[in-house]
N, C-alpha and C positions, 0 to 999 in steps of 0.2 A: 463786507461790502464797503467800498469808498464812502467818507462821508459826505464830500461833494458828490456824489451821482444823490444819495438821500436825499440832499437837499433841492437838486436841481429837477429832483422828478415827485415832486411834494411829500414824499413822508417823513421827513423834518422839515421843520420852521427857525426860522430865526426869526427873535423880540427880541422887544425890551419889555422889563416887567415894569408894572406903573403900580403895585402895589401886593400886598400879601396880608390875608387876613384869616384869621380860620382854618390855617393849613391847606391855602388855594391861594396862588399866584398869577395875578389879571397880568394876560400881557398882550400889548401892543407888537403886531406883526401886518406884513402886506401878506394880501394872500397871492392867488394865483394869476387873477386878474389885476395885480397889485393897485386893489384897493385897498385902505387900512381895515382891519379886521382886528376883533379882539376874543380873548380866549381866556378861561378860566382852568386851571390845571393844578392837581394836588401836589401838595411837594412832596406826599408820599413817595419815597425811593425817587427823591430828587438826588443826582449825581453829584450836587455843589450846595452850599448853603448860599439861601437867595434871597437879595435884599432889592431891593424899590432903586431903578434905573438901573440895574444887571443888564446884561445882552445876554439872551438863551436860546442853546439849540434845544426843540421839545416836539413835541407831536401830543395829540390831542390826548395821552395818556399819562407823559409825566415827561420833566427838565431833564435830557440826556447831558447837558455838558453848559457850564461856563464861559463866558468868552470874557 
């Protein structure tokens, strides 16, 4: 699948991370009614190594990709 259709029909997100603790990454995203919305996600089988202000594509399971 495209990853803009993913994205554009919500099962990925784009953040930013605002922080990583515990092996969970808080990130800052709008949701669908683009309010801000925040989300806690393991970096278990995170795609990229992720640091505090990254931009990440993820879904409520885990960081598919870097930007």
């Amino acid at each position: 699948m495209n990853i803009v259709f993913l994205l554009v029909s919500g099962i990925f997100n784009v953040g930013q991370v605002d922080s990583v603790t515990n092996g969970f990454a808080s990130i800052e995203y709008r949701d669908l009614k683009n309010d801000i919305a925040y989300i806690d996600v393991s970096l278990q089988g995170a795609a990229c190594k992720v640091s505090e202000g990254d931009t990440v594509i993820f879904n409520s399971q885990k960081i598919v990709d870097c930007l």
